[in-house]
C-alpha positions as CSV (number, residue, x, y, z in Angstrom):
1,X,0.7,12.1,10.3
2,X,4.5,12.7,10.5
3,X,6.1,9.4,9.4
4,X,9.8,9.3,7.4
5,X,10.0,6.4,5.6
6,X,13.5,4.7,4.6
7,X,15.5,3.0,1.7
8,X,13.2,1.8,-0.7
9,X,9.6,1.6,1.6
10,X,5.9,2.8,0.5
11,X,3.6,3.7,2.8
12,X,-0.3,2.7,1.6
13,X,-3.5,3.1,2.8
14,X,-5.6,0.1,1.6
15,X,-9.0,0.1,-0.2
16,X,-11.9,-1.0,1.5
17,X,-13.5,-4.2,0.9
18,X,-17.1,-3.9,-0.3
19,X,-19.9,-4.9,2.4
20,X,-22.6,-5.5,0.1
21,X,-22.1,-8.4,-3.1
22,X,-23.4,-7.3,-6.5
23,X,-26.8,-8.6,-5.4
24,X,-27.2,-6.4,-2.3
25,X,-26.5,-9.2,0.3
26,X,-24.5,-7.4,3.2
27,X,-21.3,-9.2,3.9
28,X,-20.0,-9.9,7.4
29,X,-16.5,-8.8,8.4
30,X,-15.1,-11.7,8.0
31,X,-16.1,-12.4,4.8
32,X,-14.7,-9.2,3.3
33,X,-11.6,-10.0,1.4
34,X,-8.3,-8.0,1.5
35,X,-8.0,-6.1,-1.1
36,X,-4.6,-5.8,-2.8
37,X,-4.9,-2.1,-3.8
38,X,-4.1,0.9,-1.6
39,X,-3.1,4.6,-2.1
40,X,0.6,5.6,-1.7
41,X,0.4,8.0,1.4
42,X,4.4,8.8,1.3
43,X,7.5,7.0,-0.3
44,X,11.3,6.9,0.9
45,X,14.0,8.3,-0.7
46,X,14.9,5.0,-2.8
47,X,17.4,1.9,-2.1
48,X,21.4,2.3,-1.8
49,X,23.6,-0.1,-4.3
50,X,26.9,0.5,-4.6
51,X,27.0,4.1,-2.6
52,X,24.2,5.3,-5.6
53,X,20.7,6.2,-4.3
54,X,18.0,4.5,-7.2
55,X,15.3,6.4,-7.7
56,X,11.9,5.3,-6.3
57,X,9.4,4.4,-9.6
58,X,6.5,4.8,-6.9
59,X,5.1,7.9,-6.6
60,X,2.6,9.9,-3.8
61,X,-0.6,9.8,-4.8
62,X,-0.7,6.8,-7.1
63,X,-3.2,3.3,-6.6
64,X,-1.0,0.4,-6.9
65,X,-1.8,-3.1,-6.6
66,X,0.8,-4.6,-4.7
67,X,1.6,-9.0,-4.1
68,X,-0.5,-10.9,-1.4
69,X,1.1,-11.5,2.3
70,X,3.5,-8.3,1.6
71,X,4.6,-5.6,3.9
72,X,3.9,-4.8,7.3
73,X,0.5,-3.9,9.1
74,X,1.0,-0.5,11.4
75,X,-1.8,1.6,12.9
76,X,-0.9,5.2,13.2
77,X,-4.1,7.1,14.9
78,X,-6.5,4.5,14.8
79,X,-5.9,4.3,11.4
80,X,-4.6,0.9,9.6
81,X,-2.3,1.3,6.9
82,X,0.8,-1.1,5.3
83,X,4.4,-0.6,4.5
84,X,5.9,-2.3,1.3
85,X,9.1,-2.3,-0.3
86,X,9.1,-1.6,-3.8
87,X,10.0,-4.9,-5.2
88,X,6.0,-5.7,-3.4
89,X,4.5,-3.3,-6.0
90,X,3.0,-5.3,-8.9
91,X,1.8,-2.4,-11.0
92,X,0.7,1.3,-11.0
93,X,-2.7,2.0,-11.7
94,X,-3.0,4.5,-14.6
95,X,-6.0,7.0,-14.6
């Protein structure tokens, strides 16, 4: 994937929803909720104020949990993934 993100946008790949409940039942498609958790695939350099670049806090690599109804949908090679900006990022999942 050769994608440059810019200003302050995040680039995640979402987790999958579970198909099956805690009791084995297989869930339909359109059951599956949207999870709110993806991987940061690549970041952008950070936001401009004031002619001063501020340093992104996300980071490649990390899970974060970003807000409901944020970002943007793309699919890049039949893959779906989402850009956010960071003010969409709720926290960073610590290992």
């Amino acid at each position: 994937m050769n994608i440059e993100l810019l200003s302050d946008r995040i680039l995640v790949e979402q987790e999958k929803a579970e198909s099956k409940t805690p009791g084995g039942i297989v869930l339909p498609d359109v059951a599956k909720k949207r999870l709110h958790r993806g991987k940061v695939l690549a970041v952008g350099p950070g936001r401009m104020e004031s002619a001063t670049r501020t340093p992104m806090t996300v980071k490649k690599e990390q899970t974060i949990y970003y807000s409901p109804y944020s970002g943007n949908e793309i699919e890049i090679d039949r893959q779906q993934y989402v850009i956010l900006t960071e003010g969409d990022v709720l926290a960073i999942v610590k290992d």
